[in-house]
N, C-alpha and C positions, 0 to 999 in steps of 0.2 A: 491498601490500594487494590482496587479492582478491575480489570482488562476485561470488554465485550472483545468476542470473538463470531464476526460475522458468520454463521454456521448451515446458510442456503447452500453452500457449491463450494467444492475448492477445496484447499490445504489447512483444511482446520488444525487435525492434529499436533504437527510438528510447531505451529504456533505456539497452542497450550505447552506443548514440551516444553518450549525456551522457555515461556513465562514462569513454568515452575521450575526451572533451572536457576531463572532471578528471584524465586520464593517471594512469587508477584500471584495472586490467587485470580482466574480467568472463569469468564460464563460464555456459556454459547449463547447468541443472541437469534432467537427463529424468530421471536415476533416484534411487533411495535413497543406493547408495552413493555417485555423484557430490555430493550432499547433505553428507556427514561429511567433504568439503574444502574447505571453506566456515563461517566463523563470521559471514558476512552475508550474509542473502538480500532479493533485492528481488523481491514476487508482485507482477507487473505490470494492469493494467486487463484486461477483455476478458470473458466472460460465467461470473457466478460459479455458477451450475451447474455447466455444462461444466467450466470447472474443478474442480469439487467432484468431480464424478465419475471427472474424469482422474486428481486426487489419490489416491484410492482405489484407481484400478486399477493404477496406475502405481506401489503400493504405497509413493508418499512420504507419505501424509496422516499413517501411523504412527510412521514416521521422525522427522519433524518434530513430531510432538507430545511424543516424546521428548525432542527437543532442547532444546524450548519448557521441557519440564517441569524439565529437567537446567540449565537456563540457561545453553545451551551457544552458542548462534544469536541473534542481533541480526536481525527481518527489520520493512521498508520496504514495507505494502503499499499500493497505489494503487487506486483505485477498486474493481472485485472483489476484489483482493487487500486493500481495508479488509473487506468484506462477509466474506471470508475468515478474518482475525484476530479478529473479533467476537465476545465475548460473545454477541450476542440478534442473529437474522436476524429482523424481524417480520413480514417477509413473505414468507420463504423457503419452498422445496419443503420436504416433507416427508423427500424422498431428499437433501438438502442438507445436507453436513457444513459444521461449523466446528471453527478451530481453537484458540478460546475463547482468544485471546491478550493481546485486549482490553477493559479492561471499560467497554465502549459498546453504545449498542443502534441498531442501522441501518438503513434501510426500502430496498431496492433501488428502482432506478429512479426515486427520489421527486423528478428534477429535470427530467424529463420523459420523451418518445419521442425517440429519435436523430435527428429532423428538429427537435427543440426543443435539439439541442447548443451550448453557445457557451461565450464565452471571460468569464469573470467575472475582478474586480477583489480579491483577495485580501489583507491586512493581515496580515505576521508578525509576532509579537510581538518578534521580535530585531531590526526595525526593517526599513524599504522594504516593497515588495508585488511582488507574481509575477501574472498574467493568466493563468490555465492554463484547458485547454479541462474544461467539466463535459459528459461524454457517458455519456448515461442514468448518470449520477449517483446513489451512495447518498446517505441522507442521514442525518446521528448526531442522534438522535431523544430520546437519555438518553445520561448522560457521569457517571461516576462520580469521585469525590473523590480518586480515585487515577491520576487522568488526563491531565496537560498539554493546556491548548490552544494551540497553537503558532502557527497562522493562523484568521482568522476573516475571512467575506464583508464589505464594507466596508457595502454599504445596509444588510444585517442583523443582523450582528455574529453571523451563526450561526457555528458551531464545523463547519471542512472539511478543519481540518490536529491530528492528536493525537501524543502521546508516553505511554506507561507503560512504564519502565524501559527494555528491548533492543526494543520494539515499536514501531512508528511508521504511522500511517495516515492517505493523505489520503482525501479523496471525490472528489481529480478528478484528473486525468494531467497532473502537473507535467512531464513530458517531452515535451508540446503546450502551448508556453504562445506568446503574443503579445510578453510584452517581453523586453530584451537580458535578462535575467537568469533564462536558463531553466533555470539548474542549481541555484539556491538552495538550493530543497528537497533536492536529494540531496546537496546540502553539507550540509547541519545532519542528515542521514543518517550519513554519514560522520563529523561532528564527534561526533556522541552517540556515536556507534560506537568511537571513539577512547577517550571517557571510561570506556563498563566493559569 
């Protein structure tokens, strides 16, 4: 098995990390064609503009929407990379693509400014909890009937962790988490991924 690791912007590293923790072999993906060797991508955190814009110039936004549409790609996004697979950015730029993969609607930053980042206490529904860091955090605002919730905040019960079909999205960077069990998330990645 082979993991693309979107590699324009963002939290590459610590991705690669876990995956070789699961002795899962990962590629950085910079271009399109590197894109069509790969039937899993994980878009990692880091600022969804930027991204948005790198997407486009770097001519994969196209690519991948193809694939999306072809049900060819399984992708894993995290924080930008959920604001990334969204249905509805609500408070997105106007120059801000998505790649409409999910159908949620999301409010960037709605967890505060990156001096308000910390580590919250998360509920899977496949049972145990993960501690991942929320930095400047989207947040899923509307969630459709066609949705999975997979993890939810324990004070709130809000919805952080989603599945619809080969899509999966948190709001917070399960590859920064506080307890032993910081791979969780990219296991039930992987598990779903196995299924189609």
């Amino acid at each position: 098995m082979k993991v693309g690791i979107l590699a324009l912007q963002g939290d590459v590293d610590l991705h690669r990390s876990v995956l070789e923790s699961l002795k899962v072999q990962s590629v950085l993906i910079t271009s399109k064609e590197q894109l069509d060797d790969v039937v899993r991508l994980i878009i990692p955190g880091g600022e969804s503009t930027a991204m948005s814009k790198l997407l486009v110039s770097s001519d994969i936004y196209g690519r991948l929407k193809e694939r999306i549409k072809q049900d060819s790609i399984s992708i894993f996004g995290t924080c930008a990379g959920l604001i990334l697979l969204s249905n509805t950015v609500l408070d997105g730029r106007k120059d801000q693509v998505s790649l409409q993969a999910l159908d949620v609607a999301v409010r960037r930053n709605a967890f505060g400014r990156q001096i308000e980042s910390s580590f919250k206490h998360v509920e899977m529904v496949t049972g145990g909890f993960i501690e991942p860091a929320f930095i400047r955090a989207p947040k899923i605002e509307n969630i459709s009937a066609k949705v999975d919730i997979l993890g939810r905040l324990k004070d709130s019960g809000e919805p952080v962790l989603v599945r619809q079909g080969k899509m999966m999205g948190a709001t917070f960077h399960p590859e920064l988490c506080f307890n032993q069990d910081c791979n969780m998330v990219h296991r039930l990645f992987l598990e779903y991924t196995e299924e189609n």
